[in-house]
Structure formats: structure tokens, C-alpha cells
C-alpha positions in Angstrom: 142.9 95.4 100.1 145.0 93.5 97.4 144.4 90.4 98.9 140.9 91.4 97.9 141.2 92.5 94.9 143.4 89.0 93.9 140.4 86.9 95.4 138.1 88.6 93.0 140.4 88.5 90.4 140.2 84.6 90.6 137.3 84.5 91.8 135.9 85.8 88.4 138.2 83.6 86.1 137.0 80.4 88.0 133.7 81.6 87.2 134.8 82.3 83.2 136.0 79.3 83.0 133.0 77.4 84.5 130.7 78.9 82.0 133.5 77.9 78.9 133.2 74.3 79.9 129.8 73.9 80.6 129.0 75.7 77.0 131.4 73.2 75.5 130.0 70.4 77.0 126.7 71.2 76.0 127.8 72.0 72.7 129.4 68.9 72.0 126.3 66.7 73.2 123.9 68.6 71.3 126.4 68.0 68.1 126.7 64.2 69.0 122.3 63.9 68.9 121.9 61.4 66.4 119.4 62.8 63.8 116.1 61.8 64.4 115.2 61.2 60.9 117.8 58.7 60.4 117.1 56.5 63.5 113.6 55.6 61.2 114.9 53.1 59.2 116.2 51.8 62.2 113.0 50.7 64.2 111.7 48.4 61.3 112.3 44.6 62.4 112.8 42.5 65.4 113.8 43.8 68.9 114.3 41.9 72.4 114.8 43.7 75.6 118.1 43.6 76.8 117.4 46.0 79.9 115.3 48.2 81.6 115.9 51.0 83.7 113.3 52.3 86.2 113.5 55.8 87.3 114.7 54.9 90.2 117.7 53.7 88.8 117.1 50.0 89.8 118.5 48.4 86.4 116.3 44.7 85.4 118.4 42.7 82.7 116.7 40.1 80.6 118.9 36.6 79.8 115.7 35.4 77.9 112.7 36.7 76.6 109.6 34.8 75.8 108.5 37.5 74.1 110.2 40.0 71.4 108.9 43.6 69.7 108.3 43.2 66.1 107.8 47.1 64.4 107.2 47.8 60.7 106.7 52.0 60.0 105.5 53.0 56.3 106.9 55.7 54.7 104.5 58.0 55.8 105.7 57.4 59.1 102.8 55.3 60.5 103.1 51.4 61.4 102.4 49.4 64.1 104.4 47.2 66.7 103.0 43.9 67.5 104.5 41.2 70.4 105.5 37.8 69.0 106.8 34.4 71.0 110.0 32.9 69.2 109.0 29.3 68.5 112.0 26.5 68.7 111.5 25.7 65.0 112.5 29.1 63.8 108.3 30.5 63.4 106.9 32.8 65.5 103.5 32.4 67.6 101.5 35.9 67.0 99.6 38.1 69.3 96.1 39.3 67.3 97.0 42.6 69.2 98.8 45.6 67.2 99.9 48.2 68.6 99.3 51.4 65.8 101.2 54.3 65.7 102.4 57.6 64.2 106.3 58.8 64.3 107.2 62.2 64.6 109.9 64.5 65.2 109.7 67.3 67.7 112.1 69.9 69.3 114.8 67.1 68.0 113.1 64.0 69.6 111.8 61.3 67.4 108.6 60.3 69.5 106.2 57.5 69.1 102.4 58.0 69.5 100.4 54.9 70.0 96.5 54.8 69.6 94.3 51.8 70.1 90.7 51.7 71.1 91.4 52.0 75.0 94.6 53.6 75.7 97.1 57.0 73.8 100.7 57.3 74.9 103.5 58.5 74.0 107.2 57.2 74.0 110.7 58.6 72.6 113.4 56.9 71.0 116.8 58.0 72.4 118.8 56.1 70.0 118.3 53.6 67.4 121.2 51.9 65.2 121.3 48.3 63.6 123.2 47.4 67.1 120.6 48.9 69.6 117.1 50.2 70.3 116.7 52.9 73.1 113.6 54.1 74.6 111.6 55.9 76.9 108.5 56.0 78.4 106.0 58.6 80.2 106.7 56.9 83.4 110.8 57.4 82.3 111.7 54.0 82.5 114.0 53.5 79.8 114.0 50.1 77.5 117.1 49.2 75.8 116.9 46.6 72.7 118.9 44.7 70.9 118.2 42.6 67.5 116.6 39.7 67.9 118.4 36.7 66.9 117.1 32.9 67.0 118.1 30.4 69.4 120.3 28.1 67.2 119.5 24.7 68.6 121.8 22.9 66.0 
């Protein structure tokens, strides 16, 4: 019977303790979510795809990109992104396709909505710093970015 009683006994604190850490540990990533209206000023400017990963965790890494992301957002939180080739004299060869689209902030998530004459989606940016560009899409594959920078042929 006190064997019992002692297998209980810890029984209960391992399930105390179970619930502690997982509280922390959602406490601490909830606290670490970088603030949605900040990453804005981030987007603005010139992104290449570093990586992508599917949802089926297959992992594609771009060495080169012939093409790169260029965004601009207004400050009412509008813009559009638009898909430029990198020319070997520093210019860039445009696409006469843009990509419009609103930015806003839900349950914490900064979210991008596109809208052009034949398609609407949706994507969310996970994280966006001077460094990097995260982002998801509907089918959760998620795009990582990095700044673009010139090949320097000198």
C-alpha cells in the first residue's frame, strides 16, 4: 500500500513538473515573437532566396538566382513586389508584372495579401531583419531571404 501511495506521490510531481516546463517554454517563445509591426520596415528592398523548405521537409538551397524579389510597402501598408533579373553591369532587367498587396497584422502574425486580376493569396512573414527574410506560404513551404547583393565582377 505505500509502495502505492509513493508511486503516486511521484507520479503526480512528474506530472507538476511537466506542465512547469512546458508553460515556460511556451512562455518564453511567445516573449521571443518579434513584433510584427517592426518587421515592416524590414520588407522594403531587395531579397534573393537563399532556401526553401517544402513541407515535407526536403530543404532546396539556391547558389544563384537569376531572379531576385524587389518589395516597396507605403505607409499605409500597401505596396507591391515585383521580380527583377540582376544584369552584369549593375542594372536590373524588369518584369512589367507587379505583384499588389495589403500588410496586416492578425492574432500576432504579420500576413501578406496579394491581389491581381487572376489569382488572391495569402502569405506570412515569420521573421524579417536587415540580415534575413522569412516566409510562408498556404501550401507551408517556407522561403528564407537574404539581401540581395551584386555580383562584384571587378
Amino acid at each position: 500500500l505505500f509502495r502505492a501511495f509513493r508511486m503516486t506521490e511521484i507520479y503526480n510531481k512528474y506530472k507538476h513538473m511537466k506542465r512547469l516546463i512546458f508553460t515556460t517554454v511556451i512562455l518564453i517563445t511567445l516573449g521571443c515573437k518579434e513584433n510584427p509591426d517592426k518587421m515592416v520596415t524590414y520588407l522594403n528592398g531587395y531579397w534573393e532566396i537563399e532556401k526553401v523548405t517544402l513541407p515535407s521537409g526536403s530543404v532546396h538551397t539556391y547558389n544563384y538566382n537569376e531572379v531576385i524579389d524587389y518589395f516597396e510597402v507605403t505607409d499605409s501598408l500597401t505596396g507591391f513586389r515585383k521580380k527583377l533579373k540582376p544584369q552584369l553591369d549593375g542594372t536590373f532587367e524588369t518584369s512589367t508584372v507587379l505583384d499588389h498587396f495589403s500588410l496586416q497584422i492578425e492574432h500576432d502574425s504579420l500576413n501578406i495579401y496579394y491581389k491581381t486580376n487572376f489569382s488572391r493569396w495569402k502569405e506570412t512573414i515569420l521573421l524579417a531583419t536587415d540580415r534575413e527574410l522569412k516566409i510562408i506560404n498556404e501550401n507551408k513551404s517556407v522561403f528564407l531571404y537574404k539581401p540581395y547583393t551584386p555580383l562584384n565582377l571587378k
